[in-house]
C-alpha positions, 0 to 999 in steps of 0.5 A: 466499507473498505470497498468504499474507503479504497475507492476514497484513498485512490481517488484522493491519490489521484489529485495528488502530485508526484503520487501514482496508485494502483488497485491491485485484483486480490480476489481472483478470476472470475469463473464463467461457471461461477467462483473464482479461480484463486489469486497467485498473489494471495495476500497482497496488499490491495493498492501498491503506491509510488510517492517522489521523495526528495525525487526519489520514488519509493514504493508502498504497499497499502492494505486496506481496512475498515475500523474493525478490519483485521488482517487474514494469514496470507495478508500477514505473510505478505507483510512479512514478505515485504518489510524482510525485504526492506520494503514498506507496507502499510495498514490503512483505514483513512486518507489521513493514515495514507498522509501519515505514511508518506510521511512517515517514509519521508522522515525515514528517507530523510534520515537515510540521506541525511545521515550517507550524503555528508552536507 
């Protein structure tokens, strides 16, 4: 289940050096009546990571999908949102997608500083 992959991703998160995750609450407050009142961040992307690149930190968003998971509007919308931005935003369904996007990012990082910082 995605519950069960993302408990998997933090925990993995956890022993890695220099990589901070945090849950985000997407689903609401719950009310004591019963439901939910709904989230002022509809959308957002379930665990946001920080990653030392280079000794730089770079944020992620990571949204988290079992194999046949797809996106909702609102989560598409935040993706938009974040990659206008300049940001990175990642769908994920495996420790190993979380490994390919730090890479990822490190590539891209290395390309940026690589090509600005004259060596």
């Amino acid at each position: 289940s995605e519950a069960q992959i993302q408990q998997a991703i933090l925990q993995w998160g956890g022993y890695q050096e220099g990589v901070q995750m945090w849950r985000i609450n997407v689903i609401g407050v719950p009310l004591k009546d019963g439901g939910y009142r709904p989230s002022t961040n509809p959308g957002m992307a379930d665990i946001h990571l920080t990653v030392q690149l280079f000794g730089i930190p770079v944020s992620a968003w990571l949204e988290v999908k079992s194999y046949r998971g797809r996106q909702s509007k609102p989560q598409k919308e935040f993706e938009k949102t974040v990659k206008r931005r300049g940001g990175y935003y990642f769908i994920v369904r495996s420790i190993e997608d979380v490994m390919a996007a730090i890479q990822q990012m490190k590539e891209e990082i290395w390309k940026t500083i690589s090509t600005t910082i004259p060596f």
